[in-house]
C-alpha positions as CSV (number, residue, x, y, z in Angstrom):
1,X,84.6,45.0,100.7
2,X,81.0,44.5,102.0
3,X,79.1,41.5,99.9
4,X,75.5,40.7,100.6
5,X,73.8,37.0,99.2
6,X,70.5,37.1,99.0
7,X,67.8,34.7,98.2
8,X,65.1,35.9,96.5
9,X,61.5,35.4,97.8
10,X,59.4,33.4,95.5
11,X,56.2,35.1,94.8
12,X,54.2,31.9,92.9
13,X,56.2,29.0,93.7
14,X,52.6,27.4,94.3
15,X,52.3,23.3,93.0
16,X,49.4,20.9,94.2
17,X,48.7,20.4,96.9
18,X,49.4,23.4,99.4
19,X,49.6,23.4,102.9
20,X,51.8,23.5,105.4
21,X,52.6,19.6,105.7
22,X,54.2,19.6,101.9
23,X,55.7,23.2,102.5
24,X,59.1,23.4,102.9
25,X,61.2,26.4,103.5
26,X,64.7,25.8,103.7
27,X,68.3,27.5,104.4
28,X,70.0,28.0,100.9
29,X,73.2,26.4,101.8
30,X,74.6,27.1,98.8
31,X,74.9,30.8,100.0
32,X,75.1,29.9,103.4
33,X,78.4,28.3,102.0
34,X,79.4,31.2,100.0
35,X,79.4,33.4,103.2
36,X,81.2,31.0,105.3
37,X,84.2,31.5,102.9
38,X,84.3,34.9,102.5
39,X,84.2,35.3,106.1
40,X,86.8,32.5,106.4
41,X,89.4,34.9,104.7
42,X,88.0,37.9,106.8
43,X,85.8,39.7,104.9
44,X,82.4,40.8,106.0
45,X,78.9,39.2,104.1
46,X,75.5,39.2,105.2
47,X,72.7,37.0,103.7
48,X,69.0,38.2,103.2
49,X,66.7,35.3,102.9
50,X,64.0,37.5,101.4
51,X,62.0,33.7,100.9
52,X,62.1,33.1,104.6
53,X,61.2,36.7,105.7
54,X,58.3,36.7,103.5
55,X,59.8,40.3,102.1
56,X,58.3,42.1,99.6
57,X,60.4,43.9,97.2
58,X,60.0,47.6,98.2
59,X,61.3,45.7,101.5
60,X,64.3,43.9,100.0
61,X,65.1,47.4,98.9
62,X,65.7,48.9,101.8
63,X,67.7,46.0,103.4
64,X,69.9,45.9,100.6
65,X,69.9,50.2,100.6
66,X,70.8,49.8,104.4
67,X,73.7,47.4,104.0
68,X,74.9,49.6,101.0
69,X,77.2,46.2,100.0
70,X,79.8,47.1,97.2
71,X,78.6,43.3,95.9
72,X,75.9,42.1,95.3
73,X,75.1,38.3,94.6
74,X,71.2,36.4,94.0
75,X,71.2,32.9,93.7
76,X,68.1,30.8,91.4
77,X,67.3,27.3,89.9
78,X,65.3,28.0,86.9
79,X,62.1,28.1,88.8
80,X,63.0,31.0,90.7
81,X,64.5,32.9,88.2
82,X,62.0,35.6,87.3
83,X,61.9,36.4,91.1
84,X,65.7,36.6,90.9
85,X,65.5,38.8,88.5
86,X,63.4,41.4,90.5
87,X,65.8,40.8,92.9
88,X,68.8,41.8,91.3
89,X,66.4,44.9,89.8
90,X,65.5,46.0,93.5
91,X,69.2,45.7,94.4
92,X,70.1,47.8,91.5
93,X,67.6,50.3,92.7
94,X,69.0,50.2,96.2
95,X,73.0,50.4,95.2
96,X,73.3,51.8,91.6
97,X,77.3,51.1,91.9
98,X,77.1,47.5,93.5
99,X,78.7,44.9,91.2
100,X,75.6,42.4,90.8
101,X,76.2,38.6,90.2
102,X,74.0,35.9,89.8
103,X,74.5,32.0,89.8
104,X,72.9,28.5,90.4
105,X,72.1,25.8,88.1
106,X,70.0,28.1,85.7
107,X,73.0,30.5,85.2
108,X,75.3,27.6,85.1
109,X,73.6,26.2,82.2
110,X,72.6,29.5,80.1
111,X,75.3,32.2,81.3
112,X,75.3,34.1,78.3
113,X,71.3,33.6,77.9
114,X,70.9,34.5,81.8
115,X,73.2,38.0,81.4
116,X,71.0,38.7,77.8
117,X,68.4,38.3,79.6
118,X,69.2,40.6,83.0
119,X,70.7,43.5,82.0
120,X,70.6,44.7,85.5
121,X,73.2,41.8,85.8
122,X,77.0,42.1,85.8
123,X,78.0,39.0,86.6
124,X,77.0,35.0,86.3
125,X,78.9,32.9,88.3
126,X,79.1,29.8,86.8
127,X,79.4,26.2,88.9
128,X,80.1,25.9,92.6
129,X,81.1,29.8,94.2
130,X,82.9,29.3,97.1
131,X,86.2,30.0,95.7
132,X,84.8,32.0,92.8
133,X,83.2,34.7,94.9
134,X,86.3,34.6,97.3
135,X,88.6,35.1,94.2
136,X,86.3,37.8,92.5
137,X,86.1,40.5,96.4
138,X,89.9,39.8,95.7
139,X,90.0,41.0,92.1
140,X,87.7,44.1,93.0
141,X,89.8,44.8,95.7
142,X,92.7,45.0,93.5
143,X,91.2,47.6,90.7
144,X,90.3,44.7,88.4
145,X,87.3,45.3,86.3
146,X,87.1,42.5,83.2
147,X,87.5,39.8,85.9
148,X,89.5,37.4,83.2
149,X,91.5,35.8,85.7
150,X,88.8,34.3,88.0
151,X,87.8,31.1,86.5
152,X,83.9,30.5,86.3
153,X,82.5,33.7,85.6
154,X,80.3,35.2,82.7
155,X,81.0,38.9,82.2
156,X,80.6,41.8,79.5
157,X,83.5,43.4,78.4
158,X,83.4,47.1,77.9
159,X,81.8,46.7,74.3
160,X,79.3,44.8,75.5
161,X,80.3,41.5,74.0
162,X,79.7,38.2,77.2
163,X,83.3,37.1,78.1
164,X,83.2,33.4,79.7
165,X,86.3,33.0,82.1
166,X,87.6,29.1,82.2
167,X,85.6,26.6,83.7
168,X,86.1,25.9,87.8
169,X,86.9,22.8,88.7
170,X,84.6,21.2,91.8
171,X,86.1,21.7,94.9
172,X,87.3,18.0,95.7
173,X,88.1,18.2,99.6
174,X,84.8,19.1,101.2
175,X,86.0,18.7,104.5
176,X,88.5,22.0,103.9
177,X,85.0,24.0,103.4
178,X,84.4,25.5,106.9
179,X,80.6,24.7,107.9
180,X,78.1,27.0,106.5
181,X,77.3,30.6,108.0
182,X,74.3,29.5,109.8
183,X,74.8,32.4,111.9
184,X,73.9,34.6,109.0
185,X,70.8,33.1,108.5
186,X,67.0,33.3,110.1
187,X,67.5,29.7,111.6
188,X,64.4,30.1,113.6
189,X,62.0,30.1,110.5
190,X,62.9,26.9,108.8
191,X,60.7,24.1,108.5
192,X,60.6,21.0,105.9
193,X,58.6,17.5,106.0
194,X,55.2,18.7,108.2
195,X,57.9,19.0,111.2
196,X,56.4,22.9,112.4
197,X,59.7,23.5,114.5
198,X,63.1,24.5,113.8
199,X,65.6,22.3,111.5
200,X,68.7,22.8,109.7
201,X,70.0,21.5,106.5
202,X,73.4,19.5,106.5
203,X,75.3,18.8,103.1
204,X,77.2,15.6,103.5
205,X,78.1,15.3,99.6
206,X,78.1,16.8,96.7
207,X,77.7,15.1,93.2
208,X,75.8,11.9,92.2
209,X,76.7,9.4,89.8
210,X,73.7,7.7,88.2
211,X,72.6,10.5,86.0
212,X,68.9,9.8,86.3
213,X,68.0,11.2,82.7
214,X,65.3,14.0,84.6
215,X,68.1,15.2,86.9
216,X,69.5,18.1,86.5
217,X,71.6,18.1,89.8
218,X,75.0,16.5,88.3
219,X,75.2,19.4,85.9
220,X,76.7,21.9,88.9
221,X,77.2,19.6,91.5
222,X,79.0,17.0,88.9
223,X,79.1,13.2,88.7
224,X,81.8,12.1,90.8
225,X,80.5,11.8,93.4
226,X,82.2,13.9,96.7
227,X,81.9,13.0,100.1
228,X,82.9,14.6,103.6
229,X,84.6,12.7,106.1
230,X,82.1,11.3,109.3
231,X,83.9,13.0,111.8
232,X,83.5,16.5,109.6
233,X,79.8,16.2,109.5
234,X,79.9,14.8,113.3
235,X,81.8,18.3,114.1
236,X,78.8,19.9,111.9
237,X,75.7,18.1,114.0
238,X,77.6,19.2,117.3
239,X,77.9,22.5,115.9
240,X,74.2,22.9,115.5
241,X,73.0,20.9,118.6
242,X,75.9,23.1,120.9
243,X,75.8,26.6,119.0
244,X,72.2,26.8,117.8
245,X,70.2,24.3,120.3
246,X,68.9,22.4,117.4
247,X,68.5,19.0,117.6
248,X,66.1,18.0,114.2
249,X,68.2,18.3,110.6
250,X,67.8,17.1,107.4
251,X,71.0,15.9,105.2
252,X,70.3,17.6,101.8
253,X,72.4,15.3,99.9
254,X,71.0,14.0,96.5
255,X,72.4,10.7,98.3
256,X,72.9,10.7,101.6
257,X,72.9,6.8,101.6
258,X,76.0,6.2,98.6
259,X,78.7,5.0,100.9
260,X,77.7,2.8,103.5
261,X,80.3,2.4,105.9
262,X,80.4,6.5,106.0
263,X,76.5,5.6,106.9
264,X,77.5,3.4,109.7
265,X,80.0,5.8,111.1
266,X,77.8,8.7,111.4
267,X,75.1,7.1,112.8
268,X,77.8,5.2,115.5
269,X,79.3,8.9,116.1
270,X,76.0,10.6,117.0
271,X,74.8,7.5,119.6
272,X,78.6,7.8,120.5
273,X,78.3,11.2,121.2
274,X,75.3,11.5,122.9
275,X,73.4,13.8,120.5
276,X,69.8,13.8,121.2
277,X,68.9,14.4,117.2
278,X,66.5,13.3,114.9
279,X,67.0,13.5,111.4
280,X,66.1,12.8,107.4
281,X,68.0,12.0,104.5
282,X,67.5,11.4,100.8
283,X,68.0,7.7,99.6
284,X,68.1,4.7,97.1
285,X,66.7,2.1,97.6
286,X,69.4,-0.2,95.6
287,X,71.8,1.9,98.5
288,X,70.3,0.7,101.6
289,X,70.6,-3.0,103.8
290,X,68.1,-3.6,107.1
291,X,71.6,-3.1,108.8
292,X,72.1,0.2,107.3
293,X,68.6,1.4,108.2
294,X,68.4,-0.4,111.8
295,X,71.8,2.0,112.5
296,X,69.9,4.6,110.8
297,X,66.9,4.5,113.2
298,X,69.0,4.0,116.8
299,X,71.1,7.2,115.6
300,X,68.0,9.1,115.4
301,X,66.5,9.3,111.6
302,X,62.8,9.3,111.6
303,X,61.8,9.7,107.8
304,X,63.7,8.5,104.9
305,X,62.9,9.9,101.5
306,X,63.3,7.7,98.3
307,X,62.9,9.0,94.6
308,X,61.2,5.8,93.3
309,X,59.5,8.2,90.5
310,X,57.4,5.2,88.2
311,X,55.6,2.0,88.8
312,X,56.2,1.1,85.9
313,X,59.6,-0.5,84.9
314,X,59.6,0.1,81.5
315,X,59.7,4.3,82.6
316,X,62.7,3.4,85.2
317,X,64.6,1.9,82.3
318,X,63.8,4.7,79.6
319,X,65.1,7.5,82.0
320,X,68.0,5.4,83.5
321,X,67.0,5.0,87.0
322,X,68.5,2.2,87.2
323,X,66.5,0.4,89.7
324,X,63.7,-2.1,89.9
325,X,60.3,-2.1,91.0
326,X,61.2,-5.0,93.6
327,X,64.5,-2.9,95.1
328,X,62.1,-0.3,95.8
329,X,59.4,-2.4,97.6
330,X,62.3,-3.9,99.9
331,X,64.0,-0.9,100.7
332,X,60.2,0.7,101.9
333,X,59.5,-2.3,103.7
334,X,63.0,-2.4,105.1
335,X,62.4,0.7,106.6
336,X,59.4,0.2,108.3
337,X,60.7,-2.9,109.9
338,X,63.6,-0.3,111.2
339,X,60.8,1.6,113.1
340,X,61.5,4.5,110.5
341,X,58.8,6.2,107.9
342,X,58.9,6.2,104.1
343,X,58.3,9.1,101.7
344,X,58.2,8.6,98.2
345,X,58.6,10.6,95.2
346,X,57.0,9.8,91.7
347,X,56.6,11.9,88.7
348,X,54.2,11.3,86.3
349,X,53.5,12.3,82.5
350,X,57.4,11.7,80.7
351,X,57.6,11.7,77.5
352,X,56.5,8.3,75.8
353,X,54.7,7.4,79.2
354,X,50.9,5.9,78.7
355,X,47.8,6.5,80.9
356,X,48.3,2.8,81.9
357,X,51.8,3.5,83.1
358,X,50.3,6.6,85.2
359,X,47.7,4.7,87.0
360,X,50.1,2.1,87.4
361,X,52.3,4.4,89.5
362,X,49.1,5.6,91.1
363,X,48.7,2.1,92.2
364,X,52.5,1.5,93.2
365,X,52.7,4.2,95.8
366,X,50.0,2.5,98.0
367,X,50.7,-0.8,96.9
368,X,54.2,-0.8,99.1
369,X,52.9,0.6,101.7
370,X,54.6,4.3,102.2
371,X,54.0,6.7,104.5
372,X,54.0,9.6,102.8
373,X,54.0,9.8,98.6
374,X,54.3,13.1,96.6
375,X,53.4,13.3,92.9
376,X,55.1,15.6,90.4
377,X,54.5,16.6,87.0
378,X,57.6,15.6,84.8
379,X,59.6,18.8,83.7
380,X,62.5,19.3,81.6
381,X,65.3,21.1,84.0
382,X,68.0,22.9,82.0
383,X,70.9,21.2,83.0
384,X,69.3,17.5,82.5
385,X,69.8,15.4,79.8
386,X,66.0,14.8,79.7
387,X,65.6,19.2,78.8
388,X,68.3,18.7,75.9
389,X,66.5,15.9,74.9
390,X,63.0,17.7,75.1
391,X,64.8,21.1,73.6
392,X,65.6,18.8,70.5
393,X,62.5,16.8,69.9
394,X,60.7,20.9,70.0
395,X,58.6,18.9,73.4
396,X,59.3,22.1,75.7
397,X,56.1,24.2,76.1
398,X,56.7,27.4,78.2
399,X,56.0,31.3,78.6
400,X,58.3,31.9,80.9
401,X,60.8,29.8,82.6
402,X,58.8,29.7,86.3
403,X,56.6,27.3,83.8
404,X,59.8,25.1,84.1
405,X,58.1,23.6,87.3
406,X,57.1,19.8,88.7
407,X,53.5,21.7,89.1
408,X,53.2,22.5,85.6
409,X,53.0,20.1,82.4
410,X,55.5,21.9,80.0
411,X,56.5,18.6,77.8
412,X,54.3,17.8,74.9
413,X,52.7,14.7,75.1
414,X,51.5,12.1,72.8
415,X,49.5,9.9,75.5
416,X,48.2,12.8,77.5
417,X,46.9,16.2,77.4
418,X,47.9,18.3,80.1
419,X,44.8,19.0,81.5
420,X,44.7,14.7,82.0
421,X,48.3,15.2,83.8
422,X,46.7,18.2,86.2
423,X,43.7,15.6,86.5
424,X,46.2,12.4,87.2
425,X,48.1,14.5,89.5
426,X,44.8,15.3,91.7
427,X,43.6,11.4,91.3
428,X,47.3,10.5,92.4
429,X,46.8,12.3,96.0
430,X,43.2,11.3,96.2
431,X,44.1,7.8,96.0
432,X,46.8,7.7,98.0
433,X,45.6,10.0,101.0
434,X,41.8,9.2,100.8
435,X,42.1,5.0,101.3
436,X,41.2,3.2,104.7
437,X,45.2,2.2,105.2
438,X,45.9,6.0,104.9
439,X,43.7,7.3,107.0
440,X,44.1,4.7,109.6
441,X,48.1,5.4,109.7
442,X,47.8,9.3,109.8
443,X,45.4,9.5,112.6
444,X,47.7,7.3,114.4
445,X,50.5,10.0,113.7
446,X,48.0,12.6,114.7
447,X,47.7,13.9,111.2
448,X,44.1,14.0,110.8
449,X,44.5,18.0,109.2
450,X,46.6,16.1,106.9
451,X,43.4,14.1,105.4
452,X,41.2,17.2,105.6
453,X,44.0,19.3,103.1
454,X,43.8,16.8,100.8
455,X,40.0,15.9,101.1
456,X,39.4,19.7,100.3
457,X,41.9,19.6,97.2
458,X,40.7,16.7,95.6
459,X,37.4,17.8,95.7
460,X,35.0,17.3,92.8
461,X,34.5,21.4,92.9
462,X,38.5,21.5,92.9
463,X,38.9,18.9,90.1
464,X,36.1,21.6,88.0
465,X,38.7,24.4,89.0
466,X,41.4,22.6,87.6
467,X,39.7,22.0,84.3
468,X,38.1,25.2,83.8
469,X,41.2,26.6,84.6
470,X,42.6,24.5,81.2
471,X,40.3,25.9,79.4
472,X,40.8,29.4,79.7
């Protein structure tokens, strides 16, 4: 029972600014995951990362015709999904009698909406797919057809009418996952962070449980929060260093930094070791001590990344970040004083939030002293509570959902318009990357290109793009 896992390539995923530094192409671990347990039970899978290849969709075609798998399954987030929909529509081409599934956080959400929606589609698999996709080559395998007994699947019975299997528990012991099927995948093309060499993703947990009101990552991934065991990831990093002679990764976690004696273990287990690694992670900055992030540095991290989102404190209250403006100045400055860079993460334009409030962030992200700061328009994710919230109020705006993007300003506004947000976000990276301190620090990185990019995008002949561009 051949299965192929495929990961469509995004044709317009484009958000300001471009370039390479901001550019991240990444593994898909979720399928890489997948694969590793169907091959765990002995079945054969290939993945096509059409995203990675660059491949067109006459070309996903005929890599999916030459496989000739008997299933077929694409995986999206609600900004890919109209590419995942081609997708499964070039795999239909290719294999008229492959079974065709699709899941992710999108599906997750809207199963019955997703298969309306496809009808190319024969399947949504509905929360975490490891065991689901084992469980479901099983059923095939045995003549089954309605697929009833496999818990977390979407189907249509033989009038037509969506059939929604029992919900799928998350998969509590992460450590009896074997490691993903990086073998499977085109490691050699994977880049994240302005690092233009090869990296690999780690997943060290799953679940987070603050429930930031903008996040739609606890939906699938839950909010208990689920952690492997240091030695497992340990085994992992050795695995990647010995078997693919990589020695940069990023841990993908949507907190790497939750439990911090698991922190202090890995980080003694890779100087322990001897791994010759440097690494990222994802933190908060109510998570992290100097001790924390000293251990941190001497086990090789380099960049830590920190969702600090507003400057202003009434914005962290109102979508329950449940930090404050001072935890987030200590935790940057912490890090520096570890030898380590900071890269923040802000959104601008929710619902409710003032011009004042905007340039106040604007303000924040240089006033603490980062490294690095990206800006995002605020979007309502399916999934989040801020989307239901949005859905109810009638706030989303959106033709399709690839407008459901952090590029894209697709929740009404009384305090801005959203050519202002497209103009904020420009001002944001023009203030940030264009002052003396930033220059000065990314020439001594040797990231002068850096400055040009954004010089050229926060032109005054780019800011008149933008709002002629509004006006059409």
């Amino acid at each position: 029972m051949d299965l192929v896992l495929i990961n469509p390539h995004v044709v317009d995923a484009s958000t300001f600014p471009s370039g390479e530094f901001f550019s991240c192409t990444a593994p898909n671990m979720g399928i890489a995951y997948i694969a590793a347990a169907v091959e765990a039970v002995g079945r054969s899978v290939r993945i096509i990362d059409a995203n990675a290849l660059h491949l067109s969709l006459d070309e996903l075609h005929d890599a999916v015709q030459r496989l000739d798998p008997a299933v077929v399954g694409v995986t999206a987030t609600t900004t890919t999904l109209m590419d995942a929909f081609d997708a499964v529509r070039a795999a239909r081409r290719a294999c008229p009698g492959a079974l065709l599934a699709l899941g992710g956080i999108h599906a997750s959400r809207f199963p019955r909406e997703t298969l309306a929606e496809c009808a190319e589609l024969d399947l949504v698999c509905i929360g975490e797919g490891e065991e689901t996709f084992v469980e479901l080559l099983d059923a095939i395998e045995g003549g089954a057809r309605d697929f009833a007994g496999v818990c977390g699947l979407a189907f249509r019975d033989d009038a037509g009418a969506v059939v929604l299997t029992p919900d799928r528990l998350c998969i509590q012991d992460l450590d009896a996952l074997p490691f993903p099927a990086r073998h499977l995948l085109p490691m050699e093309l994977y880049a994240s962070g302005g690092h233009p060499h090869r990296t690999a993703s780690i997943v060290s947990s799953r679940g987070c449980p603050f429930g930031c009101k903008f996040c739609a990552a606890p939906f699938i991934g839950g909010s208990r929060y689920r952690k492997r065991s240091a030695a497992s990831i340990l085994d992992e990093i050795g695995e990647i260093v010995g078997k693919f002679h990589m020695n940069s990764f990023e841990f993908v976690d949507d907190l790497f930094t939750l439990d911090k004696q698991r922190v202090m273990d890995i980080c003694d287990g890779i100087v322990e070791r001897g791994y010759e690694v440097n690494w990222t992670c994802s933190a908060r900055a109510d998570t992290v001590s100097p001790e924390m992030l000293r251990a941190m540095a001497g086990a090789g991290c380099r960049i830590v990344y920190y969702g600090i989102e507003s400057g202003s404190q009434r914005i962290l209250d109102l979508v329950g970040k449940r930090e404050t403006l001072a935890q987030m100045a200590d935790a940057v400055r912490w890090t520096h004083e570890a030898s380590m860079r900071s890269w923040g993460f802000f959104i601008i334009g929710f619902p409710d939030e003032t011009k004042e409030e905007i340039e106040r962030t604007i303000a924040f992200a240089s006033e603490i002293k980062l490294d690095y700061a990206e800006f995002f328009i605020c979007s309502a994710f399916p999934g989040s509570p801020l989307y239901e919230h949005a859905v109810e109020q009638d706030l989303v705006r959106k033709d399709t959902w690839a407008d459901i993007s952090y590029g894209k300003a697709n929740i009404a506004s009384s305090q801005v318009t959203p050519q202002e947000l497209h103009e904020y976000l420009i001002r944001a990276y023009r203030s940030f990357y264009t002052s003396d301190a930033a220059i000065k620090r990314l020439h001594a990185y040797g990231q002068e290109d850096l400055v040009d990019e954004i010089m050229r995008q926060t032109s005054d002949e780019f800011l008149r793009a933008v709002r002629d561009g509004a006006k059409e």
